[in-house]
LUMSETI-139974 format. One line per 8 residues: their letters; for each residue z, x, y of C-alpha. Coordinates in pm, whole numbers, plus 50000, padded with zeros to 5 digits. Layout:
# residues N
a> Z/X/Y; ...
END
This chain:
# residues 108
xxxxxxxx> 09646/19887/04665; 09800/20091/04919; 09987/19968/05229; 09841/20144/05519; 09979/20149/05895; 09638/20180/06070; 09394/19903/06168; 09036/19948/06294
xxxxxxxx> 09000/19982/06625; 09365/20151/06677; 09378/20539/06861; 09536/20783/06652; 09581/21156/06599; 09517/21396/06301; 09870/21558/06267; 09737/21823/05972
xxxxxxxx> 09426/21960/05815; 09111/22133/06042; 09071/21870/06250; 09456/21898/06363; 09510/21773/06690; 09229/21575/06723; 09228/21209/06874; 08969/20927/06792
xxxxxxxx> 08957/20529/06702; 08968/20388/06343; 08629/20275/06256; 08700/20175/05914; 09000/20144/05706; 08989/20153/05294; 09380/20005/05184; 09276/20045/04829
xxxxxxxx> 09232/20419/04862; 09472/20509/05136; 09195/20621/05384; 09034/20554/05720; 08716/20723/05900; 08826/20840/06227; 08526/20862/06501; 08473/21297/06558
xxxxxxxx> 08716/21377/06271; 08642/21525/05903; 08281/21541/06066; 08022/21677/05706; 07703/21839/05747; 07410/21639/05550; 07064/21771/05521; 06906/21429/05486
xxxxxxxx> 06536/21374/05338; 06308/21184/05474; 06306/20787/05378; 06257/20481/05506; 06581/20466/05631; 06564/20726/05766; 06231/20836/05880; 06281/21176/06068
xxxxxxxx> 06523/21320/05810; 06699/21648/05907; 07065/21782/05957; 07329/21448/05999; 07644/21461/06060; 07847/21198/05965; 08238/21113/05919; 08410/21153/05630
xxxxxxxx> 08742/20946/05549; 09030/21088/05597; 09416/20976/05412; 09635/20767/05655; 09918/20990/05608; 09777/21193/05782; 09717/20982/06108; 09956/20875/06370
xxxxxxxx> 09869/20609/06613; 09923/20626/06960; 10089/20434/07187; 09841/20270/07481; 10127/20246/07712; 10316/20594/07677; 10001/20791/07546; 10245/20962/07312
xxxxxxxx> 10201/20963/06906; 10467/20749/06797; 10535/20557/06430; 10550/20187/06402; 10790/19941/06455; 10745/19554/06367; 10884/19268/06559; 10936/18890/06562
xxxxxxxx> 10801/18741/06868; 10979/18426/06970; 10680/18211/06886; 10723/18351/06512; 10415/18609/06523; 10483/18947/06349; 10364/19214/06581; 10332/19630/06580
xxxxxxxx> 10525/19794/06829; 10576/20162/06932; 10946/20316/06794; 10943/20515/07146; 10899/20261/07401; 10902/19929/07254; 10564/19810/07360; 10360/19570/07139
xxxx> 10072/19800/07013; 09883/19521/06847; 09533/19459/06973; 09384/19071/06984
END
């Protein structure tokens, strides 16, 4: 099992690949294979049949995953990408905090 930096729910940006650039929220991570699907990035063209599922059927397009290493998070206070520190708070809690600014990028 890989250790992975993201969470669901945290911004990031793409730093390499075609989708370079990009910015989105975690939707889901997968530890065990080192990947996360970004909302608008790695977006795959499906021509899906008609089921019950899916009654009209037609083109989808859907997100693929993507590997963290390729993700940075951002910081909600600087709006910069920035890596990830981790801190003691002084009631014991282990919290995420942005390397360039210091602030506590964990979200409750």
């Amino acid at each position: 099992m890989a250790k992975v930096h993201v969470k669901k729910g945290d911004t990031v940006v793409v730093l390499s690949g075609k989708d370079k650039g990009k910015k989105g929220k975690v939707l889901k991570v997968m530890p065990k294979k080192g990947m996360a699907i970004v909302e608008g990035v790695n977006i795959a063209t499906k021509h899906q049949r008609p089921s019950p599922k899916v009654p009209q059927g037609g083109i989808i397009h859907k997100e693929l995953p993507i590997y963290t290493s390729k993700l940075m998070i951002v910081c909600n206070k600087c709006g910069s990408p920035t890596r990830i520190g981790h801190t003691f708070l002084a009631d014991g809690t282990k919290v995420r905090t942005c390397k360039k600014c210091g602030e506590v990028i964990d979200n409750k």
